[in-house]
C-alpha positions as a Markdown table, in Angstrom:
| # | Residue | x | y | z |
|---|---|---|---|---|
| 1 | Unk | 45.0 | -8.4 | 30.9 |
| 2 | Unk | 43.2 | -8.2 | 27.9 |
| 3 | Unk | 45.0 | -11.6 | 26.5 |
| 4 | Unk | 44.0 | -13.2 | 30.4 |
| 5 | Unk | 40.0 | -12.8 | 29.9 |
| 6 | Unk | 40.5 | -14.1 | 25.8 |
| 7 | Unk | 42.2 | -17.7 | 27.2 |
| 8 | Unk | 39.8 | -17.8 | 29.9 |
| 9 | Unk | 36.9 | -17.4 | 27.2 |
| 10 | Unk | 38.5 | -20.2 | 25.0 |
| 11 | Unk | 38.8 | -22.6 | 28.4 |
| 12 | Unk | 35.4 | -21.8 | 29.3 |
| 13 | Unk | 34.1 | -22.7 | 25.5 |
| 14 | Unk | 36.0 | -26.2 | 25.6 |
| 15 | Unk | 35.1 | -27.3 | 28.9 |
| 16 | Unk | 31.5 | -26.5 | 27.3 |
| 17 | Unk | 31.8 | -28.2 | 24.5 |
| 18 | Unk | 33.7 | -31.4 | 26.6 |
| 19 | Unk | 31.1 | -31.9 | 29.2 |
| 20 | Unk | 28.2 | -31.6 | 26.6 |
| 21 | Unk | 29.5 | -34.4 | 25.4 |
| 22 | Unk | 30.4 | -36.3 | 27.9 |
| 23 | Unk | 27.0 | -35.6 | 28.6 |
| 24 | Unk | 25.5 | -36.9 | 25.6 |
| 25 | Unk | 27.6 | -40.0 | 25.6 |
| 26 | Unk | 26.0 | -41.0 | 28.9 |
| 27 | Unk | 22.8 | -39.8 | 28.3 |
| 28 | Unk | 23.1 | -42.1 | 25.2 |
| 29 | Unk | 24.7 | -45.2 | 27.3 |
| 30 | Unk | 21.5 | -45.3 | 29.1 |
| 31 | Unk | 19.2 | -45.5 | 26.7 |
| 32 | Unk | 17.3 | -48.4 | 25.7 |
| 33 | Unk | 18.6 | -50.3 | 21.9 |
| 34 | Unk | 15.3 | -51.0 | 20.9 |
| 35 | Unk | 13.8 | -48.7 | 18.4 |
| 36 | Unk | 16.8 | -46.0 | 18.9 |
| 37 | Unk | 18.0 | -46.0 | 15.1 |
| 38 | Unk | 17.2 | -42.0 | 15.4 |
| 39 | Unk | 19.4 | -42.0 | 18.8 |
| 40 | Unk | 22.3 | -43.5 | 17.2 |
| 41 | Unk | 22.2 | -41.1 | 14.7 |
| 42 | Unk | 22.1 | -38.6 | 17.6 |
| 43 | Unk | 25.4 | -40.2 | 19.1 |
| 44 | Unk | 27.0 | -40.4 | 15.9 |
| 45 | Unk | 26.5 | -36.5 | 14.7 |
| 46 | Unk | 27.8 | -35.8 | 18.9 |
| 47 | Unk | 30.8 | -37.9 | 17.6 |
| 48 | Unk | 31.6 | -36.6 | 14.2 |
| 49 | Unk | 30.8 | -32.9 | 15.9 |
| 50 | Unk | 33.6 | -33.3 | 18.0 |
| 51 | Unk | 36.3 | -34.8 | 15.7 |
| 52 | Unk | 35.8 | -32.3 | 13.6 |
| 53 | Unk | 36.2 | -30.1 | 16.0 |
| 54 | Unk | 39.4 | -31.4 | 17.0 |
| 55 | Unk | 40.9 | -32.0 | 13.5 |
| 56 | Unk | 40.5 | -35.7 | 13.0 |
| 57 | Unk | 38.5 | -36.5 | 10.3 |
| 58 | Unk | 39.2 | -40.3 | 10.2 |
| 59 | Unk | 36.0 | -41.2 | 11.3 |
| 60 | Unk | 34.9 | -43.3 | 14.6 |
| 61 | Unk | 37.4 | -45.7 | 14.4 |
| 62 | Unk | 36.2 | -48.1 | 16.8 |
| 63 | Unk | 37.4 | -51.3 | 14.5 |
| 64 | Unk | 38.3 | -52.1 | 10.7 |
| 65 | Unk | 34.4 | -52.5 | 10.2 |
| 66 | Unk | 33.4 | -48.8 | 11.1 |
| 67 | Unk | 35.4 | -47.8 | 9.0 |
| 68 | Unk | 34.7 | -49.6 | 6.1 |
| 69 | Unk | 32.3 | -47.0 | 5.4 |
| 70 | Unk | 32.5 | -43.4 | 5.4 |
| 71 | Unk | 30.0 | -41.0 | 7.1 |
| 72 | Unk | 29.1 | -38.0 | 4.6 |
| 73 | Unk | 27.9 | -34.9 | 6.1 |
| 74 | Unk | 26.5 | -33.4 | 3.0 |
| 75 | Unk | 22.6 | -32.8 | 3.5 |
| 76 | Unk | 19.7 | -34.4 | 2.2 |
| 77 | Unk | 17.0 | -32.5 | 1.5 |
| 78 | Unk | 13.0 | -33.6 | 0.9 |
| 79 | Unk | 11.0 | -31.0 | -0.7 |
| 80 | Unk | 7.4 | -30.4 | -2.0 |
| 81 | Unk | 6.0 | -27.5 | -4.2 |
| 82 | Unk | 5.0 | -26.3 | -0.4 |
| 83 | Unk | 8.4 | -26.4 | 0.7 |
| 84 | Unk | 11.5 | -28.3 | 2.5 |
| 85 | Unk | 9.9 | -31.2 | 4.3 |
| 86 | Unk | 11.6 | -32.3 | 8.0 |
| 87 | Unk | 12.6 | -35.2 | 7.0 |
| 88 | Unk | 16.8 | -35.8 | 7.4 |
| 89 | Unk | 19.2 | -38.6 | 5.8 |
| 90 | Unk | 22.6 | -40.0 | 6.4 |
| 91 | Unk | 24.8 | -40.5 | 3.2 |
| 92 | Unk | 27.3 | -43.4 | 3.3 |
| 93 | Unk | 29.9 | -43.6 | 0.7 |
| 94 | Unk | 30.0 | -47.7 | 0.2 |
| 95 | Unk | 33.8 | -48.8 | 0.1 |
| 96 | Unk | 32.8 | -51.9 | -3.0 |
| 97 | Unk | 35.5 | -53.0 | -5.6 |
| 98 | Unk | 33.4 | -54.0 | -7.8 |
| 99 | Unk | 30.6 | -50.9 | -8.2 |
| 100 | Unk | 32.8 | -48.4 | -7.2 |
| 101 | Unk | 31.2 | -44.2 | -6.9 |
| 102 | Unk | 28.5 | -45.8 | -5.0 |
| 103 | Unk | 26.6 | -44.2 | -1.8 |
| 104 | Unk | 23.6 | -44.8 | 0.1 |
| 105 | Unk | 21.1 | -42.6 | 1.6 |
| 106 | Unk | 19.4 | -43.6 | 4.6 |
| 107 | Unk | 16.6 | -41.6 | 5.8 |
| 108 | Unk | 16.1 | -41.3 | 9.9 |
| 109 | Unk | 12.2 | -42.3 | 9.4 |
| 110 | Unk | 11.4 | -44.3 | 6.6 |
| 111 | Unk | 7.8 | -42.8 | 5.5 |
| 112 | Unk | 4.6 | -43.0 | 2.6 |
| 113 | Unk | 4.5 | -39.3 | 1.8 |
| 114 | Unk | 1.6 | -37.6 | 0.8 |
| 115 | Unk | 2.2 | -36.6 | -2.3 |
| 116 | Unk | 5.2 | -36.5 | -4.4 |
| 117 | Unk | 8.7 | -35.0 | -3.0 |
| 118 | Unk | 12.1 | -34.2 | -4.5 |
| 119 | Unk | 14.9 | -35.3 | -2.9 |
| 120 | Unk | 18.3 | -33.6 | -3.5 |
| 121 | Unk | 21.4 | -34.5 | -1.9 |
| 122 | Unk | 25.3 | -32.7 | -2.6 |
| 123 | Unk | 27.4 | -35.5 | -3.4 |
| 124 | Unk | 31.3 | -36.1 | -4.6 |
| 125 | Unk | 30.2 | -36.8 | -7.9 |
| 126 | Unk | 30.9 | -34.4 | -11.1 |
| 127 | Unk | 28.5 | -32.4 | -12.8 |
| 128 | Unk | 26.8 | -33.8 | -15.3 |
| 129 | Unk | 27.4 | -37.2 | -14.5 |
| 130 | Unk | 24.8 | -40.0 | -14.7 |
| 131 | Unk | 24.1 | -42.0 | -11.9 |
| 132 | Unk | 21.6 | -44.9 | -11.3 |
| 133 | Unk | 19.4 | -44.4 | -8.3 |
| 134 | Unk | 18.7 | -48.0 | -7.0 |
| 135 | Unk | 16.4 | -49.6 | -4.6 |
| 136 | Unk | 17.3 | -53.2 | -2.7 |
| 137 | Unk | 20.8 | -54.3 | -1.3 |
| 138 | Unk | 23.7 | -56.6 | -2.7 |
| 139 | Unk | 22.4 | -59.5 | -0.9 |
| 140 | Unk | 19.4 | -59.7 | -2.7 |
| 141 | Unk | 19.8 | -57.4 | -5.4 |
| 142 | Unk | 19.1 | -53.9 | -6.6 |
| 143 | Unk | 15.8 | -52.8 | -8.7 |
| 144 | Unk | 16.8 | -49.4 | -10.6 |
| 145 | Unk | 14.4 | -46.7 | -9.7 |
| 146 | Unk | 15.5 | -43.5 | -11.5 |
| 147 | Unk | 19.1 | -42.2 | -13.6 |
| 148 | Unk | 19.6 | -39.1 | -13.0 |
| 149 | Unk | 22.1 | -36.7 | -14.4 |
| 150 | Unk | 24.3 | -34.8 | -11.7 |
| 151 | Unk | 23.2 | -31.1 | -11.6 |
| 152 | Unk | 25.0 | -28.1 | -11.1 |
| 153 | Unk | 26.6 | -27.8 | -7.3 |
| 154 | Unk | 26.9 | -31.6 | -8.1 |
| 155 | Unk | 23.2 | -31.8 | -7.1 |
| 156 | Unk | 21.4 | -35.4 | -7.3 |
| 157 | Unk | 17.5 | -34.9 | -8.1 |
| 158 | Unk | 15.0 | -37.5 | -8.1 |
| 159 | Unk | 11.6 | -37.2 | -7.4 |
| 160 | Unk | 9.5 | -40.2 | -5.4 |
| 161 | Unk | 6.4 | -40.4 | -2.7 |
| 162 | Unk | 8.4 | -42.8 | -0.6 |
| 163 | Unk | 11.4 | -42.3 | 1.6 |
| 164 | Unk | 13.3 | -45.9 | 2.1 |
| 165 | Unk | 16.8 | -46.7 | 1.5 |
| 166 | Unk | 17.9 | -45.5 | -1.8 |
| 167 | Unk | 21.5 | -46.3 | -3.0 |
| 168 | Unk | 23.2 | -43.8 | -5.9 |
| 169 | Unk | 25.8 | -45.1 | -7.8 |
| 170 | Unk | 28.5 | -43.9 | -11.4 |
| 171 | Unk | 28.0 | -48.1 | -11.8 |
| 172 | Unk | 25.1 | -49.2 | -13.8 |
| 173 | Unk | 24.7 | -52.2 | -10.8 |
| 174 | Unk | 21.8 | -53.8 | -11.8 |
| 175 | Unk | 23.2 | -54.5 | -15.3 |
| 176 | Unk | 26.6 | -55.5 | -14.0 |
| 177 | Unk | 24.5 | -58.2 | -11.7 |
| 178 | Unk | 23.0 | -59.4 | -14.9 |
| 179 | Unk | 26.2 | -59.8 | -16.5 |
| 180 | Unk | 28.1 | -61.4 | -13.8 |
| 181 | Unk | 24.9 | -64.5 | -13.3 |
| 182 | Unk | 24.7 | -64.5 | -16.5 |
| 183 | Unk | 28.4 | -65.5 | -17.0 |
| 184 | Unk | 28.3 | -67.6 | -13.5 |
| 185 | Unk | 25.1 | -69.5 | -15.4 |
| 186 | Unk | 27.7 | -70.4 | -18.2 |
| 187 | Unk | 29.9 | -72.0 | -16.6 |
């Protein structure tokens, strides 16, 4: 009897979990693709949620190009000497042959801060490590902000007063862009 009411709790839990989904996914479907960068992060943590909870880790895999990249759950935190601002950030490992250990940090509303903030983010990258924290793309190039040295927890630490894209990579890029036009110029 007692084994009866356990099964029905773990049905009852799933179907939850199912049709809040399902829910989501439509309440999603409807909504408007202007302006919704912070609802497709929405949809995308719904997603990853429920992989996760059923035991595939591969990621979306809607085509080759999702998954390209790898969605990082590790958490991005923004903080003043008042505290832990509410700002959150996506971390995408970049899948590049030629500056490999790089990732990028996307925040969910870019934003001027007020005064000066710390950002620290978990990542896959060993303690005491250096890493270059980069601003720009590889279209047109990256401008190095800040190098950092991996903290203990393999914590990366920079301070700034703006939250944009910022991309953390083990490859010195911007020097490695150098070299390469520099050799492409000599020829």
């Amino acid at each position: 009897m007692k084994m009866k009411g356990i099964v029905v709790t773990v049905l009852v839990v799933a179907l939850i979990a199912i049709g809040s989904f399902i829910g989501s996914l439509l309440y999603v479907g409807r909504i408007d693709d202007s302006n919704s960068y912070g609802k497709k992060e929405i949809y995308h943590s719904a997603e990853e949620a429920l992989l996760s909870f059923m035991g595939d880790d591969t990621g979306s895999g809607k085509n080759s190009q999702s998954t390209a990249n790898s969605r990082l759950t590790q958490r991005v935190t923004v903080m003043t000497k008042e505290g832990v601002l509410p700002y959150s950030g996506t971390v995408t490992k970049l899948q590049d042959a030629f500056y490999p250990g790089t990732y990028e940090i996307e925040f969910s509303t870019p934003a001027l801060l007020p005064e000066e903030a710390s950002v620290e983010v978990q990542m896959e990258i060993s303690e005491g490590e250096e890493v270059y924290i980069l601003t720009g793309n590889q279209d047109s190039g990256y401008t190095e902000y800040a190098v950092a040295t991996v903290g203990s927890g393999n914590i990366v630490k920079f301070n700034t007063d703006k939250l944009q894209t910022y991309t953390i990579s083990t490859t010195d890029i911007p020097a490695a862009q150098k070299a390469m036009s520099g050799m492409i110029g000599e020829s």
